[in-house]
N, C-alpha and C positions, 0 to 999 in steps of 0.2 A: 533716651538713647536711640528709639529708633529714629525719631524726629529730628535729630542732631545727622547719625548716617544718612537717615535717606535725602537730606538734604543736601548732601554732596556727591550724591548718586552710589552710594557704598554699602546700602540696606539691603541684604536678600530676604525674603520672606521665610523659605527653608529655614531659613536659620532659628528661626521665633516656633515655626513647625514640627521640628527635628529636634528639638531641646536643645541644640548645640550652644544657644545664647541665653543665659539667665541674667536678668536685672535684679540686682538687688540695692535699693532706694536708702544712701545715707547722706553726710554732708561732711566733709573733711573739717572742717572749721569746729568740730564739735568733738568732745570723748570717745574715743572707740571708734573714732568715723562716723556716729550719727547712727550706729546700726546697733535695731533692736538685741536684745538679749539670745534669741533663738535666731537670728539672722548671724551673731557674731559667733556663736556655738557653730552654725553651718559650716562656715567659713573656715575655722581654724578647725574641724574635723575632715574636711571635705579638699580643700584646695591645695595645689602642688607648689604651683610658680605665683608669689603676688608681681605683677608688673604696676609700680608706683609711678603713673602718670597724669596724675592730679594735680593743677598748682594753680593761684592767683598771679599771673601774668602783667608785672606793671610795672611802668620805667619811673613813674613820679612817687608813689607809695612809699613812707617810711618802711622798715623793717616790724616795727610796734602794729601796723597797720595787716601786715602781711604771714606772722608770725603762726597765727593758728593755723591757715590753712597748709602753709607750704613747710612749718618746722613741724607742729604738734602732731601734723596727720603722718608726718611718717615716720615718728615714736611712737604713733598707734600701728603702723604697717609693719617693724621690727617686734611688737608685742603678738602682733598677731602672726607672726612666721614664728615666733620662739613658743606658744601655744600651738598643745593637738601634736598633730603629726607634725614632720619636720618638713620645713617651706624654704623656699631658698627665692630672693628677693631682687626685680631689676627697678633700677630707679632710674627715671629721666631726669636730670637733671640739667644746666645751661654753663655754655661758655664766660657767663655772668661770672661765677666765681672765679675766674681767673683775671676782670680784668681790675691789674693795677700795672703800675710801670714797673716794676717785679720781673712777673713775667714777658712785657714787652720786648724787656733788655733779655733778659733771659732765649728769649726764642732767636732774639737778633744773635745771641753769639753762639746759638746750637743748631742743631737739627729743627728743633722746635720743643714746646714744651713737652716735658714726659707723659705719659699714661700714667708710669708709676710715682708720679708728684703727690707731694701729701699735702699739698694748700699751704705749708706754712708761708710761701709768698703772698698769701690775700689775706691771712689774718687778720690786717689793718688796712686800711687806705680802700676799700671798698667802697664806692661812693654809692652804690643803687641799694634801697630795700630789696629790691628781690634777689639782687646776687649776694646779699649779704646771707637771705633765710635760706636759700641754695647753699651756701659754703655751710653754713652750721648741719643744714640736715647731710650734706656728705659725709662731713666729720664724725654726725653719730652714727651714721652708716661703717665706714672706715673701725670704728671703734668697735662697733658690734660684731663688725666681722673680725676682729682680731680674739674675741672672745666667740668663736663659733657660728655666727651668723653666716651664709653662704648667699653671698650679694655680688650684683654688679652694677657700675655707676655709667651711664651712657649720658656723655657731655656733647649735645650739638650746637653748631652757629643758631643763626637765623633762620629757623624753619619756616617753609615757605613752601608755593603750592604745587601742587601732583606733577612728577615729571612727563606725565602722556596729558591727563585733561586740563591740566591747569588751575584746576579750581584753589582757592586760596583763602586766609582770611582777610578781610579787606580790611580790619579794624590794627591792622599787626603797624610798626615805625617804618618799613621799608616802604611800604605800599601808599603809606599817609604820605612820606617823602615824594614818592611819584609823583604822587596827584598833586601836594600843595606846590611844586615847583614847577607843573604842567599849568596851575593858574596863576601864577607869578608870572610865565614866561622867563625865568629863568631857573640854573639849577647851581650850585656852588661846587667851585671847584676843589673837589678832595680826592687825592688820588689813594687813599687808605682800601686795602683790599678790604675783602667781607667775606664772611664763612657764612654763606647762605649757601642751606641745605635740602634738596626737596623733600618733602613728607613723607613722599612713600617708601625713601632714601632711609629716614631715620627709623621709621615703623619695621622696614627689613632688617635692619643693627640690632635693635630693642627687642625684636621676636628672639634674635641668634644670643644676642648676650642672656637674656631672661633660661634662653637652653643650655647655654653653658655657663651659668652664676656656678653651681657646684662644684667644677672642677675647672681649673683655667691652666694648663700646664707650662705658661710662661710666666706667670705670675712670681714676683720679685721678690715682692714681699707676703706680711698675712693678712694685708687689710684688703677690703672689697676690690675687685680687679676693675678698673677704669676704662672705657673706650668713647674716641673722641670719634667724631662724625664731624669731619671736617671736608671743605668743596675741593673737589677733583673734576675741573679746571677751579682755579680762582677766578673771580671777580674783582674788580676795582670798580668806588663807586664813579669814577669817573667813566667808565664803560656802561656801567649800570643803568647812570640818570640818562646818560646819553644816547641811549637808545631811545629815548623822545624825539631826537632830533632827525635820527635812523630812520623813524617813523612816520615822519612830517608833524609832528606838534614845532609848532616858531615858540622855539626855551631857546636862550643866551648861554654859554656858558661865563659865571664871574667870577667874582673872587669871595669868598664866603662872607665878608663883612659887607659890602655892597647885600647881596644875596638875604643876610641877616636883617639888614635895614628895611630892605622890599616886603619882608614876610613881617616887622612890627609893622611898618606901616599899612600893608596888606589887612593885618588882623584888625588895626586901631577904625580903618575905614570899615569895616562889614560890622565892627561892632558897636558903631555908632548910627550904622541905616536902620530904620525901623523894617521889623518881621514882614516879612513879605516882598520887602524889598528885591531888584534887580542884583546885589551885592551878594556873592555867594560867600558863604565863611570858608577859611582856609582849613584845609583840610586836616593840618598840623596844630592847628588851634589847642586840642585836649595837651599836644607835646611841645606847647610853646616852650616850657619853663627848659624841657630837656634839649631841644633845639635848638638855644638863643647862647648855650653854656658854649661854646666854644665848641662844635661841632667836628670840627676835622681830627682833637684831640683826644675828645668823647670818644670818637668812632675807631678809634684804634686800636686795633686787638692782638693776641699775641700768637703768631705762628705754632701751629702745634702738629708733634710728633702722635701718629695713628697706626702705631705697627700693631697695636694688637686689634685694631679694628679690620685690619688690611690681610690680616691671619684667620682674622672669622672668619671675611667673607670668601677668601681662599678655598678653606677650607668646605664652606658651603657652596663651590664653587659659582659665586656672584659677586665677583670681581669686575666683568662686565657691563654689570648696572650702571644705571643715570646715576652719577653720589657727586654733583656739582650740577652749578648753572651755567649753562654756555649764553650766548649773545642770542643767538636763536630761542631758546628757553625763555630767554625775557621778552620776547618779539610774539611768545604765545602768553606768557602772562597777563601782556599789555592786551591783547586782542581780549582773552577773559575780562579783563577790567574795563574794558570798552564795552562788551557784551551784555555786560550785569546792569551797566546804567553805574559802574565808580566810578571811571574816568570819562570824561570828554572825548567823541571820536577827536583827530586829528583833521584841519582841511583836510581841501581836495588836496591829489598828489602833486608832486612837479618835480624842485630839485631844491635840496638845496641852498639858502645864501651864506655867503662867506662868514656872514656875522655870526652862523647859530654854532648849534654847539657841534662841532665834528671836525675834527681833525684834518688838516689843510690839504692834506689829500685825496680826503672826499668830499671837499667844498665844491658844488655845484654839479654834483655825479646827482642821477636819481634816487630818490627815496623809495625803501621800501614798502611794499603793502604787509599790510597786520598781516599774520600767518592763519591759516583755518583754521577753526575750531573743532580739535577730533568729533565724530558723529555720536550725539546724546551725551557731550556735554552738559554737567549743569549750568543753569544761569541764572542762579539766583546769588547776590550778593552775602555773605554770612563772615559776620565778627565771629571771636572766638566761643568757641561754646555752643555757639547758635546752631538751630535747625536754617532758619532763614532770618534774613534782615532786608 
């Protein structure tokens, strides 16, 4: 734990000094969480609020594959609120369980999806293991609470990195998209927004729901109260990739199956040069299978209603906060990811040419320079989970 914090610059020492932070060593994929017999007695005598933000994070993974860690372990986290003292339970959960064309159509002829939805639109047609073990573990949440569990379900986009230092995981689909269409030299044309959210965006939600699971006075019904964490501004990925071009990387903008074609063929040449080689692997390579499915259809998500999110933070008055990614936001991610040694700087500066990707308005205006890096930044590259990579 500390090695994980302090590798994103988040470790205070106090904290390990002052008792304030106790590690207690199990593994989700296991009974009980993996935690000894007098470690579980601690816990279910000792502890108020559990916040369940433990999961196997995978876009290719069956459901069979992903099952223990992300369904079993939080039938072990409602055992363990319903033992001891009474505990009241926030669970992070992902925008995964919503998406089928269900809710799509749905957000298209509302406001957007409800908070008080009860999934029975995802049911069926879930295509990911992991939004699949996401919808079941809501459901037993939803259920527990209707039998007296005191839960709340916090649904984000695409979590993504710090809204001041930047820092991020490098190993996450949005970031892998960056880079492998920065060495493609081009980026495919999708104008589907994105619910990318920054961390410390979701970590604020999840602290205020985890305080108010007990009592939620808008709450509709009696199953766990839901809060989406969704981008305030939106993004389109076509804003997104395209601040490559913003930046000076030479990307094309095309048309996804041209775009598609570039990246097998991309992958089929680096995996045919021997190790060592000058041929760099694409960076999308682990997300070929998920990347190659028809991407712009994949990637479309369903607009969602956030009033009881919008009521937290009201009410904790931090309505004000960063809770979306603006253009500038991606213009410091990309400098992080330039920093770490992920991505490739960009040439020198200039302007520029009509053919790249930017909009015909800003053909041949000058490019921008990457933005500072706030002071004591980290710089270390880190996948999920990681201290460093």
């Amino acid at each position: 734990m500390r090695d994980a914090l302090a590798g994103r610059g988040l470790w205070r020492d106090e904290w390990e000094m002052s008792g304030r932070v106790e590690a207690v060593v199990g593994d989700l994929a296991r009974p009980r969480l993996g935690l000894s017999e007098s470690d579980w007695h601690h816990m279910v005598t000792s502890v108020d609020i559990i916040v369940h933000n433990g999961a196997m994070v995978h876009w290719v993974y069956p459901y069979s594959k992903l099952r223990a860690v992300n369904v079993l372990s939080t039938i072990a986290v409602m055992h363990m609120a319903a033992e001891g003292r009474a505990k009241s339970v926030a669970f992070v959960s992902s925008t995964s369980a919503l998406d089928t064309n269900h809710y799509i159509e749905l957000a298209d002829s509302t406001r957007g999806v409800p908070e008080s939805d009860m999934l029975e639109g995802s049911a069926q047609q879930l295509k990911s293991g992991y939004g699949q073990t996401k919808w079941v573990a809501e459901r037993l949440l939803m259920v527990a609470s209707a039998r007296g569990l005191a839960a709340a379900i916090v649904r984000p986009g695409y979590v993504v990195g710090d809204s001041t230092t930047a820092v991020t995981n490098t190993d996450d689909f949005l970031f892998r998209l960056v880079k492998g269409s920065a060495q493609l030299g081009l980026i495919p044309d999708m104008d589907n927004t994105i619910n990318m959210v920054p961390v410390d965006h979701v970590a604020r939600v999840t602290s205020l729901a985890a305080l108010n699971a007990v009592a939620w006075p808008e709450q509709e019904t009696t199953h766990a109260t839901v809060f989406h964490v969704t981008s305030h501004p939106k993004i389109r990925y076509n804003e997104f990739l395209g601040a490559l071009a913003k930046y000076g990387w030479p990307v094309q903008r095309v048309e996804y199956v041209e775009w598609r074609t570039a990246l097998e063929n991309h992958v089929m040449a680096s995996t045919t040069h021997a190790p060592g080689s000058d041929t760099e692997s694409n960076a999308l390579f682990p997300l070929l299978h998920f990347v190659l499915d028809d991407l712009p259809t994949s990637t479309k998500s369903a607009e969602l209603d956030d009033s009881h999110t919008t009521k937290l933070l009201s009410r904790a008055h931090e309505l004000d906060v960063v809770r979306g990614v603006s253009q500038p936001l991606v213009g410091l991610y990309l400098s992080w990811l330039v920093a770490v040694g992920f991505l490739a700087p960009p040439p020198a500066t200039g302007t520029r040419s009509v053919n790249e990707a930017s909009a015909p308005s800003t053909a041949n205006s000058p490019l921008l320079p990457l933005p500072s890096l706030p002071q004591g930044s980290v710089l270390q590259a880190m996948g999920r989970g990681s201290a460093a990579m």
